[in-house]
Backbone as CSV, one residue per row, in Angstrom:
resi,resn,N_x,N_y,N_z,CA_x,CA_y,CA_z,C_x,C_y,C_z
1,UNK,145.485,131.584,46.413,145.354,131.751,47.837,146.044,130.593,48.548
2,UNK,147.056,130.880,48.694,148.351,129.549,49.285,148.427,129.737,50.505
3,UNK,148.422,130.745,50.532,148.514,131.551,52.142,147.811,131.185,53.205
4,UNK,146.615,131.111,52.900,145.382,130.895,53.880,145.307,129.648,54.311
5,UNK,144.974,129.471,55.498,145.261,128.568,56.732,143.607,127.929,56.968
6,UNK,143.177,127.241,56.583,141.404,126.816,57.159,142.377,126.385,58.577
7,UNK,140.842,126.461,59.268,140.478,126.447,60.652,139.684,125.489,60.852
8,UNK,139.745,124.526,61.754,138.707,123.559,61.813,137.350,123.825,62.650
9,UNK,136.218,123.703,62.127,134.918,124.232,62.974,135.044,123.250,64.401
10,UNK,136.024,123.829,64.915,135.830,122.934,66.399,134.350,123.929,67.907
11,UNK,133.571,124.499,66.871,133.090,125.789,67.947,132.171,124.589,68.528
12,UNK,131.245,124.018,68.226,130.621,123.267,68.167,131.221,122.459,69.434
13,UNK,132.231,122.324,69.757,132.226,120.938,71.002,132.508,122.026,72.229
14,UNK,132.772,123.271,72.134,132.877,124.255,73.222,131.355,124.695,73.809
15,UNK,130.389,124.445,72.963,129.130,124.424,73.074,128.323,123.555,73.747
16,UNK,129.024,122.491,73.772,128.338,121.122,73.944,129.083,120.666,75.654
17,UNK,130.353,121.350,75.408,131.077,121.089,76.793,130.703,122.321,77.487
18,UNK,130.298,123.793,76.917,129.724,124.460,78.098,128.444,124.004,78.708
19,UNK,127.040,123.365,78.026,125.896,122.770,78.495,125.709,121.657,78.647
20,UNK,126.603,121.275,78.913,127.413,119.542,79.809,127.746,119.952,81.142
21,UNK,128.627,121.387,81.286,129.204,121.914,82.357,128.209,122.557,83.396
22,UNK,126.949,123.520,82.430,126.001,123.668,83.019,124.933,123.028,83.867
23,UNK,124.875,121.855,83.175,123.747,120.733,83.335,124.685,120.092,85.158
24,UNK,125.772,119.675,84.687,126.681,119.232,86.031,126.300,120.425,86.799
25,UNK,126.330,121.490,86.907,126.612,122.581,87.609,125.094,122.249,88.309
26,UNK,124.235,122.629,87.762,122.888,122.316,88.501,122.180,121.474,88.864
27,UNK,122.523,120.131,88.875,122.654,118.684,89.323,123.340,118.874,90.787
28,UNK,124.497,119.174,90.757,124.982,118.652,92.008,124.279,120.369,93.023
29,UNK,124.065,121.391,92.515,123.400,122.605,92.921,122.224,122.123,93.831
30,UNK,121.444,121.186,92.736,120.058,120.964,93.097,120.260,120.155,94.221
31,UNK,121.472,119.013,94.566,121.477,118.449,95.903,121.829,119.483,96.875
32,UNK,122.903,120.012,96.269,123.721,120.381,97.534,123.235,121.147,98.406
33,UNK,122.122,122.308,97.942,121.571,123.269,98.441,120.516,122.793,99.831
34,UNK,119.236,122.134,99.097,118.717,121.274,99.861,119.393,120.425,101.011
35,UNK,120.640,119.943,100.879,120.867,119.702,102.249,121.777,120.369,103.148
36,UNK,122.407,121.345,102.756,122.814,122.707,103.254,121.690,123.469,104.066
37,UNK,120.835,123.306,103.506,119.227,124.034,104.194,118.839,123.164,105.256
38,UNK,119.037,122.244,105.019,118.281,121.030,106.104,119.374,121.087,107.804
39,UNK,120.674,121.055,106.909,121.640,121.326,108.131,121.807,122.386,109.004
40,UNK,121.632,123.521,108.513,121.180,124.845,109.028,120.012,125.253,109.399
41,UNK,118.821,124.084,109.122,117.530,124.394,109.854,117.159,125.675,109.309
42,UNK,117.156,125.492,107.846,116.153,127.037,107.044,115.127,126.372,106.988
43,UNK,113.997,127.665,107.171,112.733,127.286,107.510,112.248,127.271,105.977
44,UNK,112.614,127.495,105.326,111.688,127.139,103.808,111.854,125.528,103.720
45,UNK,113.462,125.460,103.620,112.916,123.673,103.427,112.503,123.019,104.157
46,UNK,112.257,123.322,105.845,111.679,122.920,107.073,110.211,122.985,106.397
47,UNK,109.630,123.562,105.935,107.878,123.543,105.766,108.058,122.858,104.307
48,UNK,108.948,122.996,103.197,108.524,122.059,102.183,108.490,120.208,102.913
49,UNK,109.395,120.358,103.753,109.707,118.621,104.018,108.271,118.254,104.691
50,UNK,107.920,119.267,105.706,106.709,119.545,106.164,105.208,118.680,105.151
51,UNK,105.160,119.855,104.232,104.514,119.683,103.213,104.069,118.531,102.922
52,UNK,105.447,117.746,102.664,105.527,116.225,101.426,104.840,115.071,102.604
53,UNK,104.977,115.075,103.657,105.043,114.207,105.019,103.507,113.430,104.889
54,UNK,103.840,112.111,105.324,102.499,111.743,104.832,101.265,111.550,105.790
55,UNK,100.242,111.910,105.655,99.681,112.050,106.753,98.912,110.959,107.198
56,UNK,98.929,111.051,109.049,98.727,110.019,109.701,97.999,109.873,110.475
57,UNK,96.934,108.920,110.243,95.397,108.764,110.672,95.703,107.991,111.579
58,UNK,95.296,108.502,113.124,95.408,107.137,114.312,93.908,106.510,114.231
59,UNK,92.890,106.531,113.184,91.202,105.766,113.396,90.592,105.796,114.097
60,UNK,91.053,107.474,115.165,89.957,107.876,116.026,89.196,108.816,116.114
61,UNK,89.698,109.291,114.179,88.669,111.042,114.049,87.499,110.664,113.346
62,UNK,86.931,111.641,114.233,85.240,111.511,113.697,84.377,113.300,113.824
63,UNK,83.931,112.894,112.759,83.208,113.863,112.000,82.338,114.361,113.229
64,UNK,82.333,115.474,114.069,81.599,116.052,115.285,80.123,116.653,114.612
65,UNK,80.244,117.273,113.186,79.309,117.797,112.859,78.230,117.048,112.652
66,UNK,77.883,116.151,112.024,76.551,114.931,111.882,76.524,113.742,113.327
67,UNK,77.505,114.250,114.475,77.045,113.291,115.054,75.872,113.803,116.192
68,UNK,75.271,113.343,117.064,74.543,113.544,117.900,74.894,113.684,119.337
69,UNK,74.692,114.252,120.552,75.308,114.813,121.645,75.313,112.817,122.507
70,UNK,74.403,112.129,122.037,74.645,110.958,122.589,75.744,109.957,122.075
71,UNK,75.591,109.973,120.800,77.203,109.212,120.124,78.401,109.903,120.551
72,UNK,78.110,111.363,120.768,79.676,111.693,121.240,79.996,111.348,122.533
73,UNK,79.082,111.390,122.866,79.382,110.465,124.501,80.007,109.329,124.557
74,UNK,78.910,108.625,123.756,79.698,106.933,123.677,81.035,106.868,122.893
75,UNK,81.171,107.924,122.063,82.841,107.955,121.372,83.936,108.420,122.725
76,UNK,83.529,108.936,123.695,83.959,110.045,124.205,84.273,108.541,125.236
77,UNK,83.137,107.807,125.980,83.528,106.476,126.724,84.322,105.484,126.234
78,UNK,84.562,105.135,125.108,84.853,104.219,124.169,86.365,104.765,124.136
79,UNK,86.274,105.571,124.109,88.371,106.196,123.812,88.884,106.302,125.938
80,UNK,88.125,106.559,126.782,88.612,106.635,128.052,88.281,105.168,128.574
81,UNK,87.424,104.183,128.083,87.530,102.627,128.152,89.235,101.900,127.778
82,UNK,89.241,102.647,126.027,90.353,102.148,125.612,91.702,102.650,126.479
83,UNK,91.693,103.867,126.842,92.886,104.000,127.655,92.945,103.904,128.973
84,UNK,91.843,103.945,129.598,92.053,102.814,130.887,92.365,101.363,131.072
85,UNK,92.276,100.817,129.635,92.281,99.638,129.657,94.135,99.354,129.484
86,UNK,94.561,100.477,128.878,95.744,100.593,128.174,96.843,100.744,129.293
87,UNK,96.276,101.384,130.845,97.471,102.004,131.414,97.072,100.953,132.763
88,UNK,96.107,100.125,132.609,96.378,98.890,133.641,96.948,97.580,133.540
């Protein structure tokens, strides 16, 4: 068999360079999309960004249910004290 020509197993790096190509492909996918959405104001990523946002306590909520009709008063004076005090 003089004839016959081997072939080198090169399949193996066509494999490795298609899920190299893939992996790139959905890397820059995974940015690009997300801020394509953000620029166009789609409302899905508008409520995920929503979502993540961290939330922000101004230290003036209070629990209405256990309090009494007289503490809410004095909470109720205590916040129109503070902003009268605020806009003179």
């Amino acid at each position: 068999m003089t004839g016959v020509v081997e072939r080198e197993a090169t399949w193996y790096l066509s494999v490795v360079g298609t899920c190299v190509g893939v992996v790139l492909v959905l890397l820059v996918t995974s940015f690009l999309a997300p801020y394509y959405m953000w620029k166009n104001r789609v409302i899905l990523i508008m409520k995920i960004v929503h979502y993540f946002q961290a939330y922000e306590d101004d230290g003036n909520s209070h629990n209405n249910k256990n309090t009494s009709r007289c503490e809410k008063s004095s909470i109720n004076l205590d916040i129109f004290y503070i902003v009268s005090l605020a806009t003179t």
